[in-house]
TISE-655924 format. One record per residue (C-alpha): residue in three letters; x, y, z. Coordinates in steps of 0.05 Angstrom, whole numbers, padded with zeros to 5 digits, always signed. Layout:
<rs>
ALAXYZ/...
</rs>
This chain:
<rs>
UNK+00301-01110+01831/UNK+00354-01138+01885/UNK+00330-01137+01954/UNK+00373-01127+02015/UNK+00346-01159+02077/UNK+00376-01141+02146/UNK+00354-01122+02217/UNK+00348-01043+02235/UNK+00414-01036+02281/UNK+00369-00994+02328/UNK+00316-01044+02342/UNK+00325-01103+02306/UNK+00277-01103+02272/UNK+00271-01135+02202/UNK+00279-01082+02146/UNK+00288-01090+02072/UNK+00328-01046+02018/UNK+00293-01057+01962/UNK+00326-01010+01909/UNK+00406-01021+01895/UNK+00408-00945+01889/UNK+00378-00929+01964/UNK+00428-00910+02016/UNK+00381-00896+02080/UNK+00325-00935+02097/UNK+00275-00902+02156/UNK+00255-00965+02205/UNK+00186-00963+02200/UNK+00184-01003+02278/UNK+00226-00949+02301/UNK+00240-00889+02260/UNK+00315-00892+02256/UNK+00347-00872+02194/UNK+00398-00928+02177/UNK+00451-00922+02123/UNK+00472-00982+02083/UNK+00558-00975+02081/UNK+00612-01021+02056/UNK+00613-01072+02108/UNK+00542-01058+02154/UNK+00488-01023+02178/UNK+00482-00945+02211/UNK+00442-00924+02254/UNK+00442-00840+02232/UNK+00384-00823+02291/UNK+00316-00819+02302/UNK+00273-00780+02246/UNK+00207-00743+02262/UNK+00136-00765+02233/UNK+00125-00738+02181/UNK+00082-00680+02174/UNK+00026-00703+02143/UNK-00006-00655+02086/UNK-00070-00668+02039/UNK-00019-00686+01991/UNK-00040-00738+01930/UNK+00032-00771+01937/UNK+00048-00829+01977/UNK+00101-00884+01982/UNK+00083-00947+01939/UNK+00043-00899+01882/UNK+00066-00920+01808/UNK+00067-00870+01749/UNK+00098-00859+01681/UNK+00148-00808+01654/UNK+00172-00801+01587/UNK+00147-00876+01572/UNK+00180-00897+01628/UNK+00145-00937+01690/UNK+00174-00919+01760/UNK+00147-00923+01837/UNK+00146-00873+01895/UNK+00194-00918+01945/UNK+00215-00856+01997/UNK+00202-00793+02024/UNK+00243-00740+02052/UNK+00211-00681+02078/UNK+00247-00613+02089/UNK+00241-00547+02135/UNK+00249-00476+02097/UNK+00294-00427+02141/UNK+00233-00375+02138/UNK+00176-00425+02150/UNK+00136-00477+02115/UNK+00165-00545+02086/UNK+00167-00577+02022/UNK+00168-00658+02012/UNK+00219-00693+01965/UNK+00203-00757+01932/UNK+00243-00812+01915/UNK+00218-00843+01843/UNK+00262-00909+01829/UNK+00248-00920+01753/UNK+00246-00996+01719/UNK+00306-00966+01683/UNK+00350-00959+01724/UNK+00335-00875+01728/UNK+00338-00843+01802/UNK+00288-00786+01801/UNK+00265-00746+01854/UNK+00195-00710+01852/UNK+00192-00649+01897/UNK+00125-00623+01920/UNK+00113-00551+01945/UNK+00059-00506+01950/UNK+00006-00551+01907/UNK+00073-00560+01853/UNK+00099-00619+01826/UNK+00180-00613+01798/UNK+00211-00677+01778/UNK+00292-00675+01774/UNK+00350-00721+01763/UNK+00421-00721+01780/UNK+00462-00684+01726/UNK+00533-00691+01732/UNK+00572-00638+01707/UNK+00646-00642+01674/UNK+00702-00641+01712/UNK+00728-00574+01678/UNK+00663-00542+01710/UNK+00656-00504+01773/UNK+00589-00484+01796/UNK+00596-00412+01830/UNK+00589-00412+01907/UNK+00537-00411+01947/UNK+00553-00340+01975/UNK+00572-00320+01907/UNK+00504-00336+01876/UNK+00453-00278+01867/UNK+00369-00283+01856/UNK+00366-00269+01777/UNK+00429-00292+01762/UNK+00435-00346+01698/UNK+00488-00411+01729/UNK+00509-00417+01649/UNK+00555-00465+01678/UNK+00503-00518+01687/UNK+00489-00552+01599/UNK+00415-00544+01596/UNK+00379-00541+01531/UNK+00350-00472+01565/UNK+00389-00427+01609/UNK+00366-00437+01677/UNK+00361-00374+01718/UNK+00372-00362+01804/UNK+00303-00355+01834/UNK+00317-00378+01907/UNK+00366-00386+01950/UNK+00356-00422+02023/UNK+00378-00464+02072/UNK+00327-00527+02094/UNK+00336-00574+02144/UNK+00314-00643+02137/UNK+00263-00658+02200/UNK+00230-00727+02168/UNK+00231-00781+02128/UNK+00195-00851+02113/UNK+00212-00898+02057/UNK+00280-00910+02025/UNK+00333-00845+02008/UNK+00380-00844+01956/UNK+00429-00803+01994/UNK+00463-00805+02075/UNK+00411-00767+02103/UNK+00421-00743+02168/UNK+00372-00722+02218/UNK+00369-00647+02234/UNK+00415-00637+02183/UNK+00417-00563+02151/UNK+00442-00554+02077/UNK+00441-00495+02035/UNK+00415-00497+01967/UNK+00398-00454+01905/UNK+00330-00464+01858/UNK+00334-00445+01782/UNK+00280-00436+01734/UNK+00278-00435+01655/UNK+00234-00428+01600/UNK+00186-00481+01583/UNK+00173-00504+01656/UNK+00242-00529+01663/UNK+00269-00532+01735/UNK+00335-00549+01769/UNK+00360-00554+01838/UNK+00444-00535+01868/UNK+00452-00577+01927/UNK+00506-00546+01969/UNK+00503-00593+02016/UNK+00565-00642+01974/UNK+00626-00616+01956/UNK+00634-00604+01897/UNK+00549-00590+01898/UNK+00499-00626+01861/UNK+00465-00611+01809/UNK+00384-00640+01792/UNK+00350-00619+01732/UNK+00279-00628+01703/UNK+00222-00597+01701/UNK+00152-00573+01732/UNK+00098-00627+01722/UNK+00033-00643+01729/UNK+00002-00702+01756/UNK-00034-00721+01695/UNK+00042-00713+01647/UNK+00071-00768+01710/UNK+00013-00814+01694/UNK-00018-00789+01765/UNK-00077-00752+01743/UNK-00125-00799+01785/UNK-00085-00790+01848/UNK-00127-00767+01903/UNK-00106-00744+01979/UNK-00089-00800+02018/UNK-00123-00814+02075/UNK-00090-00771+02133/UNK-00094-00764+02206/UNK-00127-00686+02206/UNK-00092-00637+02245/UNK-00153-00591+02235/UNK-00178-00622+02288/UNK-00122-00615+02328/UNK-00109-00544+02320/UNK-00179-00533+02316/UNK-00189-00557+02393/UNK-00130-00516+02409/UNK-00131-00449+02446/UNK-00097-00383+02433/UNK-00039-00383+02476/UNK-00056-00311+02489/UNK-00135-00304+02493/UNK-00154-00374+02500/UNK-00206-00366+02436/UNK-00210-00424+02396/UNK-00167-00428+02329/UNK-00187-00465+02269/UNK-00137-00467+02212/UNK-00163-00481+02138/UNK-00089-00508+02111/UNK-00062-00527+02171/UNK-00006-00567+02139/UNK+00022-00507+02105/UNK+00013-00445+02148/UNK+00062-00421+02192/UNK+00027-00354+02216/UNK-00040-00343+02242/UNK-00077-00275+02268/UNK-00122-00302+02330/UNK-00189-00256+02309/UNK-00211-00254+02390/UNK-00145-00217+02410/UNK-00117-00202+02353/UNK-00045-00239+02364/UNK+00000-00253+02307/UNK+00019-00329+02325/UNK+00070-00377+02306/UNK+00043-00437+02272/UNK+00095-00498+02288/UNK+00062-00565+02270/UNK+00010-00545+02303/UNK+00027-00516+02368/UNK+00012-00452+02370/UNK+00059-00401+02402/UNK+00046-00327+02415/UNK+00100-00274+02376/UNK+00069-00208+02390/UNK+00000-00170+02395/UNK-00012-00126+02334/UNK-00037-00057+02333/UNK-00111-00057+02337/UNK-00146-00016+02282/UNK-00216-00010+02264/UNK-00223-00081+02197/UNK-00207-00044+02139/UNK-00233-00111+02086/UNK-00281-00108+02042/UNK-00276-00178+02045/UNK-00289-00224+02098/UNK-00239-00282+02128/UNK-00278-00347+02097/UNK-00306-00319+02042/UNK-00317-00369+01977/UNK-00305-00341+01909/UNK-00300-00384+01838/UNK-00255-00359+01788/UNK-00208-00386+01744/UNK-00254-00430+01705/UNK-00304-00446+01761/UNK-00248-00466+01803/UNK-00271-00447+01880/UNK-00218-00409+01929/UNK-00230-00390+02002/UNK-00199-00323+02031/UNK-00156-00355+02089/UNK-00122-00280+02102/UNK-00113-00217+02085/UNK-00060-00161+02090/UNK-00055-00089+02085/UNK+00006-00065+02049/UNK+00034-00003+02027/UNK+00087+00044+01987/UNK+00108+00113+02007/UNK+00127+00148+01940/UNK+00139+00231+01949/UNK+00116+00236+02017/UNK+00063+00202+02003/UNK+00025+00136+02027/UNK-00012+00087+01987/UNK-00043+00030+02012/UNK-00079-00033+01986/UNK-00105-00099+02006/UNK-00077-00173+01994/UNK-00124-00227+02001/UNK-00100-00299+02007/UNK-00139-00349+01965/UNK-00139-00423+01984/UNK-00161-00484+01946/UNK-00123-00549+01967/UNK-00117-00579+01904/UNK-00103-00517+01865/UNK-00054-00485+01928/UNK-00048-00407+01929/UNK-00071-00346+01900/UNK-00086-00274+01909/UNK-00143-00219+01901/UNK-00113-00156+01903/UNK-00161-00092+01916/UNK-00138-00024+01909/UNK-00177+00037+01902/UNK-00237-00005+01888/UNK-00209-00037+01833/UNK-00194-00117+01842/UNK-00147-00160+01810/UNK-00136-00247+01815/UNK-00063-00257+01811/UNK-00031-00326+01802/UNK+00044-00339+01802/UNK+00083-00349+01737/UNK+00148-00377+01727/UNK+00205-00317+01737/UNK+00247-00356+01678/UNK+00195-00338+01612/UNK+00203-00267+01636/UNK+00253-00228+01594/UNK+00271-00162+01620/UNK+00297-00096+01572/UNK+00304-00045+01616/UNK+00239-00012+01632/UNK+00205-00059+01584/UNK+00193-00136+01595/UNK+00159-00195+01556/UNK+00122-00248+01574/UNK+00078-00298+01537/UNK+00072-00257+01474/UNK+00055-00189+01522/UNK+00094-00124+01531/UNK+00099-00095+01597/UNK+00117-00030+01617/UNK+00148-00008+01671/UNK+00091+00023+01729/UNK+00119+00026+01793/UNK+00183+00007+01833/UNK+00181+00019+01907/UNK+00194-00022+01977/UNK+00125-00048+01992/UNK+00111-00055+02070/UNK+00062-00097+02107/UNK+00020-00053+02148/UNK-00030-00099+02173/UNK-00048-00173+02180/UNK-00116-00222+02190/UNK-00121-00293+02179/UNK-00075-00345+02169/UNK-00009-00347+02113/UNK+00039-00398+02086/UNK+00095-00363+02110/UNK+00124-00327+02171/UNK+00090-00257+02157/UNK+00123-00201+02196/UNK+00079-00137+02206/UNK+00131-00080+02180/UNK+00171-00136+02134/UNK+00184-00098+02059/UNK+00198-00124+02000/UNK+00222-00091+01934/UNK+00151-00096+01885/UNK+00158-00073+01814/UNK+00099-00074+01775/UNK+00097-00069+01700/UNK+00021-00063+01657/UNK-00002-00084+01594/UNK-00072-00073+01606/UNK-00112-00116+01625/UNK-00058-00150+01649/UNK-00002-00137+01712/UNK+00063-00167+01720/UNK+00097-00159+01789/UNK+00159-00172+01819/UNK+00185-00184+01884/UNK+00254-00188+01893/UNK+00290-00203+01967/UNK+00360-00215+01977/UNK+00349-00284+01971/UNK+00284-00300+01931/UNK+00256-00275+01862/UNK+00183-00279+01845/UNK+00136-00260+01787/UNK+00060-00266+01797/UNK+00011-00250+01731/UNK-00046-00209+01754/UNK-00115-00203+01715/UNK-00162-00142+01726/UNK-00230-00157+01749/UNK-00294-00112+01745/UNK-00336-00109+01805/UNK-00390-00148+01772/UNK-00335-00206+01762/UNK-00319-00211+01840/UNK-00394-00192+01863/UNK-00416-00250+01820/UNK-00353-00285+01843/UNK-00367-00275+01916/UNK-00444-00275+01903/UNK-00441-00214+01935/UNK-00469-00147+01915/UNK-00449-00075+01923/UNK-00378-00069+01928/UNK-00346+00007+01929/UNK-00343+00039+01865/UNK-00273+00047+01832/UNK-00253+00125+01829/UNK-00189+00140+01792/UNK-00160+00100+01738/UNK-00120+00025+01756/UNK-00051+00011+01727/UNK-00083-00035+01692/UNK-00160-00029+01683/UNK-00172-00038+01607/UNK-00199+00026+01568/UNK-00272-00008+01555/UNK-00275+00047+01490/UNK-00228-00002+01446/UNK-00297-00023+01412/UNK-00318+00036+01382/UNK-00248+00059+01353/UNK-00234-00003+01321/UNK-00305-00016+01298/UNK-00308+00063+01284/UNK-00244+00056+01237/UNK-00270-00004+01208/UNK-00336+00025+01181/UNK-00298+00089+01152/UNK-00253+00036+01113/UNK-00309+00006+01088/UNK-00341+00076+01070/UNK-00282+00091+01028/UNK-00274+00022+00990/UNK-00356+00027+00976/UNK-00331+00102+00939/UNK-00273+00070+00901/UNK-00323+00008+00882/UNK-00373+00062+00855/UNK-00334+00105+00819/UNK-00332+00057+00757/UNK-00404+00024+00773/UNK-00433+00104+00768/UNK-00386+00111+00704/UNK-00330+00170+00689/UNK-00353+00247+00674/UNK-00377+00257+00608/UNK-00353+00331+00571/UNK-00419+00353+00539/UNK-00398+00420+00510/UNK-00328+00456+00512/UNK-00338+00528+00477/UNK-00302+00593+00483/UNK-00349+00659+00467/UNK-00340+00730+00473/UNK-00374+00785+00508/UNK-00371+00842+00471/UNK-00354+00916+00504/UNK-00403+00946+00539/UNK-00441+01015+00536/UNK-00431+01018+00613/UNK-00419+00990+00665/UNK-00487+00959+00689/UNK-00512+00942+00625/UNK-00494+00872+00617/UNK-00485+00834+00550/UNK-00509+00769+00527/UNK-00486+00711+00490/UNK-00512+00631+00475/UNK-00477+00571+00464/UNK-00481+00518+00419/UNK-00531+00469+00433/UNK-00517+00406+00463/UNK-00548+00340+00493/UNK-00551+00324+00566/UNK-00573+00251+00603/UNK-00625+00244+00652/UNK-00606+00226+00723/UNK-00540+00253+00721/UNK-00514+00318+00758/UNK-00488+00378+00705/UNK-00424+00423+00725/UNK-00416+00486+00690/UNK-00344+00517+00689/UNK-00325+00587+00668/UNK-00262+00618+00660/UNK-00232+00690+00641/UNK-00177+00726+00635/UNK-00190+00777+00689/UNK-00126+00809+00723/UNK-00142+00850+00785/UNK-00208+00857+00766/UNK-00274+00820+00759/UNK-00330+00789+00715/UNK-00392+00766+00740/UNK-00428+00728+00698/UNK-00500+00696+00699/UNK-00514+00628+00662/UNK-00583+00599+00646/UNK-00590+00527+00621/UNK-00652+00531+00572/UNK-00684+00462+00555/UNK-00705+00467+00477/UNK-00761+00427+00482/UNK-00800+00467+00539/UNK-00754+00529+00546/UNK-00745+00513+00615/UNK-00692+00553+00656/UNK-00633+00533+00709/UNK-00602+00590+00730/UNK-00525+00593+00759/UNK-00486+00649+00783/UNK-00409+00648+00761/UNK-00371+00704+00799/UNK-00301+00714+00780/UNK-00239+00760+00813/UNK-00169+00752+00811/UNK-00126+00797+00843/UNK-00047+00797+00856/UNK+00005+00846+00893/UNK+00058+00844+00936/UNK+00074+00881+01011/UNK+00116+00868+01064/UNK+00094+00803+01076/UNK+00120+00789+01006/UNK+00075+00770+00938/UNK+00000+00744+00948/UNK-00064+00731+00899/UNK-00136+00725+00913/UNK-00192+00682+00880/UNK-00168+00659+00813/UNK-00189+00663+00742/UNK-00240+00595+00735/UNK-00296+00588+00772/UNK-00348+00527+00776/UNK-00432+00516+00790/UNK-00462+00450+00802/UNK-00538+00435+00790/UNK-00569+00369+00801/UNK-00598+00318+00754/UNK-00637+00354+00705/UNK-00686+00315+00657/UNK-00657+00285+00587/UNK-00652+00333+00524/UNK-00626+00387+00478/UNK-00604+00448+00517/UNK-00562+00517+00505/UNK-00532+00565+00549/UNK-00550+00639+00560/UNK-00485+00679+00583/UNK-00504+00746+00612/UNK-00440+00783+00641/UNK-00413+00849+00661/UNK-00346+00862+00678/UNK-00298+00911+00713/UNK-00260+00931+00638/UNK-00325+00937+00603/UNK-00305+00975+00554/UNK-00250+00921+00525/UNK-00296+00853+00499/UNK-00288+00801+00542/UNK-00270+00722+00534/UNK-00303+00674+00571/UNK-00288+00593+00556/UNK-00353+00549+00581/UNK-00362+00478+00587/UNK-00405+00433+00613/UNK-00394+00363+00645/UNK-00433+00307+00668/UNK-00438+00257+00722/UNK-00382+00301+00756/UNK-00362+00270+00821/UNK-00370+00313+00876/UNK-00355+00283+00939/UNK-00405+00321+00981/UNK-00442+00259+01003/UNK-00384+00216+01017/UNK-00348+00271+01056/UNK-00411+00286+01096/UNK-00416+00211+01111/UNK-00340+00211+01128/UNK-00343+00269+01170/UNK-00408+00240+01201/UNK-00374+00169+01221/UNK-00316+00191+01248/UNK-00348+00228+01302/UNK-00357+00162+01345/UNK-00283+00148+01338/UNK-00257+00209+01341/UNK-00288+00218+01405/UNK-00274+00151+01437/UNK-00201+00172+01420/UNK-00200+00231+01459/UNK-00225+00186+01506/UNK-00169+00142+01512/UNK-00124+00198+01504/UNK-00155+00220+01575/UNK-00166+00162+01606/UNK-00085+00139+01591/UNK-00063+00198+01618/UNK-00097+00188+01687/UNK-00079+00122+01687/UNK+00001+00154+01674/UNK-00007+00207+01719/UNK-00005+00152+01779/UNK+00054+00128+01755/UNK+00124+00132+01777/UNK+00149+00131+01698/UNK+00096+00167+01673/UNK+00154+00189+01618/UNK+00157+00120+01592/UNK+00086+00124+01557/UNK+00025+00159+01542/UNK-00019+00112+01511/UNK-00009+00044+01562/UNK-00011-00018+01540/UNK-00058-00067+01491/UNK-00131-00062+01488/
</rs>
């Protein structure tokens, strides 16, 4: 590595360019920015401090990417037109490779310089919408528009790749894609810039022991500090990223400005309306612990009528930002996703192997405000939120004219945030969430499950209990009768039955709008014992206005249990409507006839549980629909 010695042109003090590739090195004796040209040194002005954060970065920290060993040699550190900063690393690699590894909100994104061909024009600054894919830019995943901004560069230490200016303002555009890629427009060249990469973790950089430097604490600082309209003492819990604070004494929404504290305007006083309190400590996310730093009230007017719900601002600095949402009692921990794995279709949308549908689109509005936020909060600012279920999952958008966002929401029970919280007794939910999981899934699938098994236990027995068995197959006649209640009588032919098995006894005759009723004893041999059936038979047939129609029909069937092994006969006793004309009657006799009583019974019996748990659902989905601003678009939700 060549090193450039010289003497800062401000104060001459001894300075050293120790990377070929850096353009501006910040005097550390004196803070000017000086730019290495052609032919000597220039002095660009005075930067600020820098803004020290509980960041794990610093200048002079080593790390690995893609095999490849590199060093954190500079630092540039940017102001976002609506509040807040982010910091921009310089990572010169033993390569040769310029990197830069930009830090916001707890993220790590680590881009190079992509130069484009000359044939391509990336569209215009003004041109460029939120959600629009820059196909222009050759990316092994289209990268897609998800901000849109303007920062201005307020600090620097270290040595910068680039002529940075002081105070300087550029505008700039940040994409997203699939598979954590990233990529950054920098307006601020003509033609602009282009930086692609990815989001990282520590740990994929080699950094995963990296711990907060040691920093001078501004807690303090603001903590000893006075509101500027009450005089009651302020203590902020991320004082390095928030940018508005609510002073609880006077309740004053106040500008946070490194520190200094500036008064914007009182806000309405209304009686708290949190379940939550300011400083509460929660664990979730795999015992990870958060602290509610603020809260908001927010709400959508659909029809007439207003709906409101609670925000609550989680906090933990290694981990950065995430939210508990509340709404009629129900809670949900929502962490942001990236907006490029989303794919929209219409009122549909996908992510990670989920479909969403569409819930609600409205403009939400920020009603009320307590605590501190990471951005310049505006009681009455509205955003366009669209939210989209697949219980027990939420997906929501928020969409401004210049930024795009997706957050991931999971629903929580009130035992999951009372034992979060260690808390107890939080409201009872009334209604049905967008999406709160139907808690019935269990006994539909598990109901199902044991009628399947029901039926494949009948199919399995049907050859263990072996096929019906035809004992006797006989037709006899009745002859005429005297008169008309003086029955006749006639026996079969003998035949053998087995023990254990059930005996069916079918009887037929041709009757033709009329009847025979017939009564059959089965007579054991051996002991002249007697089973007695009773074999009615009618058939009937006409026509009327209605057309042709028959009743009953011509065979008709008796079952008798298991009777004991042997010899037996059959007694035929009938009398019929034509009893004058002899009648014949064909018998027979089966065995080990299957039924079906039992198993239907058992059937009918077992799918009571799921039947009912699917009237159930059907109930509770159409609450949860009725709620919702497309409640065409389904009836049944989304996944269990």
């Amino acid at each position: 590595m060549s090193v450039l010695q010289a003497n800062c042109p401000s104060c001459a003090a001894p300075i050293e360019f120790k990377s070929g590739s850096t353009i501006v090195l910040v005097c550390p004796f004196c803070r000017s920015a000086v730019a290495r040209t052609d032919k000597n040194l220039e002095d660009l002005g005075k930067v600020a401090d820098i803004v020290e954060s509980e960041s794990p970065l610093k200048i002079g920290l080593k790390g690995t990417f893609k095999g490849n060993r590199f060093e954190l040699t500079g630092r540039a550190q940017l102001k976002h037109e609506l509040g807040g900063f982010w910091d921009e690393w310089y990572a010169t690699f033993s390569n040769g490779w310029v990197g830069w590894l930009a830090e916001a909100q707890g993220k790590f994104y680590l881009t190079f310089y992509q130069p484009l061909p000359a044939d391509v024009k990336i569209p215009a600054f003004g041109t460029l919408q939120v959600g629009q894919t820059v196909s222009e830019i050759p990316n092994t995943v289209p990268l897609v528009v998800t901000e849109k901004g303007t920062g201005t560069s307020i600090a620097a230490d270290g040595e910068i790749p680039y002529k940075l200016v002081p105070n300087e303002r550029s505008d700039y555009a940040d994409l997203s894609g699939a598979g954590n890629a990233f990529g950054t427009i920098d307006y601020s060249l003509s033609p602009p810039w282009v930086f692609v990469g990815q989001q990282v973790s520590l740990a994929e950089i080699g950094l995963a022991d990296a711990k907060s430097a040691t920093r001078k604490a501004r807690r303090v600082a603001v903590g000893a500090m006075g509101c500027p309209n009450c005089g009651g003492s302020l203590e902020l819990n991320a004082p390095d990223k928030t940018e508005r604070v609510t002073c609880p004494f006077c309740n004053s929404l106040l500008d946070v400005n490194q520190g200094n504290l500036s008064f914007l305007r009182s806000l309405e006083k209304i009686e708290n309306p949190f379940v939550l309190p300011i400083g509460a400590e929660g664990t979730f996310a795999g015992d990870v612990k958060f602290k509610i730093i603020g809260a908001i009230v927010r709400n959508v007017t659909i029809e007439g009528e207003t709906y409101f719900w609670h925000e609550y601002l989680l906090y933990n600095p290694q981990i950065g930002f995430r939210w508990l949402v509340y709404s009629d009692n129900h809670w949900n921990f929502v962490e942001p996703i990236n907006a490029a794995e989303v794919i929209v279709n219409g009122n549909i949308v996908s992510y990670n192997g989920s479909t969403f549908k569409i819930f609600q689109d409205a403009p939400a509005r920020v009603e009320y405000v307590q605590g501190e936020f990471y951005w310049r909060v505006e009681q009455g600012e509205t955003v366009r939120a669209v939210d989209y279920v697949a219980p027990p999952l939420m997906l929501s958008q928020e969409i401004t004219s210049n930024e795009i966002n997706w957050s991931l929401g999971t629903y929580l029970t009130n035992a999951e945030v009372e034992r979060a919280f260690g808390i107890s007794d939080l409201p009872k939910p009334f209604s049905v969430a967008p999406n709160q999981p139907f808690t019935g899934g269990f006994y539909i699938k598990w109901g199902f499950a044991l009628l399947g098994l029901l039926c494949l236990i009948a199919i399995l027995m049907i050859p263990l209990g072996g096929l019906s068995n035809n004992v006797l197959s006989q037709q006899i006649i009745l002859p005429p009768m005297t008169n008309a209640t003086a029955p006749q009588t006639i026996f079969s032919q003998p035949f053998d039955l087995k023990g254990n098995r059930n005996v069916k006894i079918t009887a037929s005759a041709p009757v033709n709008n009329s009847f025979a009723d017939l009564d059959i004893d089965l007579i054991n041999e051996q002991n002249n014992e007697v089973e007695s059936v009773n074999v009615p038979i009618e058939y009937y047939t006409g026509s009327d206005s209605d057309g042709s129609w028959t009743e009953g029909g011509q065979t008709q069937d008796a079952t008798i249990s298991s009777l004991p092994a042997g010899k037996y006969s059959l007694r035929v006793e009938g009398t019929w409507q034509d009893f004058r004309q002899p009648l014949p009657v064909s018998v027979k006799v089966e065995q080990n006839v299957s039924r079906g009583v039992n198993f239907w019974l058992s059937f009918f019996l077992l799918a009571l549980l799921p039947v009912w748990a699917l009237i159930r659902k059907f109930i509770f989905e159409s609450r949860r629909w009725s709620e919702s601003m497309f409640s065409g678009s389904s009836s049944s939700g989304g996944a269990e």
